[in-house]
C-alpha positions as CSV (number, residue, x, y, z in Angstrom):
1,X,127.0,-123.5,79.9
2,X,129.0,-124.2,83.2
3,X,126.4,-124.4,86.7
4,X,128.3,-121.3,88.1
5,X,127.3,-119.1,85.0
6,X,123.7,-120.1,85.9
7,X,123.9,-120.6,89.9
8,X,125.9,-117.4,90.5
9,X,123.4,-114.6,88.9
10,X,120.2,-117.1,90.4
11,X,122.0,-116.5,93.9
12,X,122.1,-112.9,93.3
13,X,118.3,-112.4,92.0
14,X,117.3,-114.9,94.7
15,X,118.8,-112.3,96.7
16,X,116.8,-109.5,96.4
17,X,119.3,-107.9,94.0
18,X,118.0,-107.2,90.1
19,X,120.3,-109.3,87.6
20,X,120.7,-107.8,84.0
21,X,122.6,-110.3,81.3
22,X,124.7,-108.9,78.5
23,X,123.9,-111.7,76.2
24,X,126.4,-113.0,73.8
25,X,129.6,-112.3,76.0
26,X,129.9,-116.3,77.0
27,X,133.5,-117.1,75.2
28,X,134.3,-114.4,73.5
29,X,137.7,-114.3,71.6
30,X,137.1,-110.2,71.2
31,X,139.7,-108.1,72.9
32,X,138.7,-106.8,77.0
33,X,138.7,-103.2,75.4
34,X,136.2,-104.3,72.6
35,X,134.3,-106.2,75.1
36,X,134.1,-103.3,78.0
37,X,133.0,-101.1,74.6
38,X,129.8,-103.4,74.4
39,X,128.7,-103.2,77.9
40,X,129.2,-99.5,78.2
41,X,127.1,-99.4,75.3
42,X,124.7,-101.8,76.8
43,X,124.3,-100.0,80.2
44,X,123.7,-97.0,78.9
45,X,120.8,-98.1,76.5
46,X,119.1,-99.6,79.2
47,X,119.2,-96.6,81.6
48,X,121.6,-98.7,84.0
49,X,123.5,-96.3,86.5
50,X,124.7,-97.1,90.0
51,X,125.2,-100.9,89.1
52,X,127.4,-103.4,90.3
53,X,129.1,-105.7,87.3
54,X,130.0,-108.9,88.2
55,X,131.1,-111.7,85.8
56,X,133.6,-114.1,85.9
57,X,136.8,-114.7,84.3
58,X,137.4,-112.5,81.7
59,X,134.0,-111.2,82.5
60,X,135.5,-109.8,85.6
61,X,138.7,-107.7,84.0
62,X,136.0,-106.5,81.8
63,X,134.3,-105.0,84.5
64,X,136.7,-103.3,86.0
Protein backbone atom coordinates (compact mmCIF):
# COMPACT_ATOMS: atom_id res chain seq x y z
CA UNK A 1 0.00 0.00 0.00
CA UNK A 2 1.39 3.48 -1.00
CA UNK A 3 2.11 6.03 2.40
CA UNK A 4 -0.55 8.44 1.11
CA UNK A 5 -3.33 5.69 1.18
CA UNK A 6 -2.30 5.42 4.88
CA UNK A 7 -1.07 9.05 5.84
CA UNK A 8 -4.00 10.81 4.10
CA UNK A 9 -7.13 9.18 6.14
CA UNK A 10 -4.55 9.15 9.60
CA UNK A 11 -4.42 13.11 8.80
CA UNK A 12 -8.09 13.23 8.68
CA UNK A 13 -8.89 11.01 11.94
CA UNK A 14 -5.99 12.85 13.56
CA UNK A 15 -8.09 15.61 12.80
CA UNK A 16 -11.04 15.35 14.65
CA UNK A 17 -12.94 14.07 11.61
CA UNK A 18 -14.37 10.16 11.75
CA UNK A 19 -12.74 8.09 8.82
CA UNK A 20 -14.85 5.06 7.50
CA UNK A 21 -12.86 2.64 4.86
CA UNK A 22 -14.67 0.80 2.11
CA UNK A 23 -12.40 -2.13 2.12
CA UNK A 24 -11.41 -3.96 -0.94
CA UNK A 25 -11.56 -0.85 -3.39
CA UNK A 26 -7.46 -0.61 -3.48
CA UNK A 27 -6.90 -1.43 -7.44
CA UNK A 28 -9.83 -2.31 -8.67
CA UNK A 29 -10.20 -3.10 -12.46
CA UNK A 30 -14.33 -2.83 -11.90
CA UNK A 31 -15.94 -0.13 -13.90
CA UNK A 32 -16.47 3.68 -11.77
CA UNK A 33 -20.36 2.84 -12.13
CA UNK A 34 -19.83 -0.67 -10.52
CA UNK A 35 -17.62 0.83 -8.06
CA UNK A 36 -19.94 4.00 -6.99
CA UNK A 37 -22.71 0.90 -6.83
CA UNK A 38 -20.60 -0.66 -3.82
CA UNK A 39 -20.21 2.45 -1.85
CA UNK A 40 -23.74 3.51 -2.14
CA UNK A 41 -24.54 0.22 -0.91
CA UNK A 42 -21.89 0.56 1.75
CA UNK A 43 -23.10 3.95 3.07
CA UNK A 44 -26.33 3.16 3.36
CA UNK A 45 -25.78 -0.12 5.43
CA UNK A 46 -23.89 1.65 7.81
CA UNK A 47 -26.33 4.48 8.50
CA UNK A 48 -23.73 7.07 6.84
CA UNK A 49 -25.59 10.39 5.71
CA UNK A 50 -24.06 13.83 5.50
CA UNK A 51 -20.51 12.44 4.77
CA UNK A 52 -17.73 13.68 2.90
CA UNK A 53 -16.02 10.87 0.40
CA UNK A 54 -12.69 11.38 -0.25
CA UNK A 55 -10.29 8.92 -2.08
CA UNK A 56 -7.87 9.23 -4.50
CA UNK A 57 -7.49 8.54 -8.04
CA UNK A 58 -10.07 6.59 -9.26
CA UNK A 59 -11.27 6.71 -5.78
CA UNK A 60 -12.01 10.34 -6.28
CA UNK A 61 -14.29 10.08 -9.82
CA UNK A 62 -16.01 7.48 -7.79
CA UNK A 63 -17.00 9.80 -5.35
CA UNK A 64 -18.30 12.23 -7.21
Amino acid sequence: MQAHAILFPARLHDSGHPVHVVEGLAHNPRTVPDVARVVARHLAKNDRRGVLLAGHSKGGVIGK
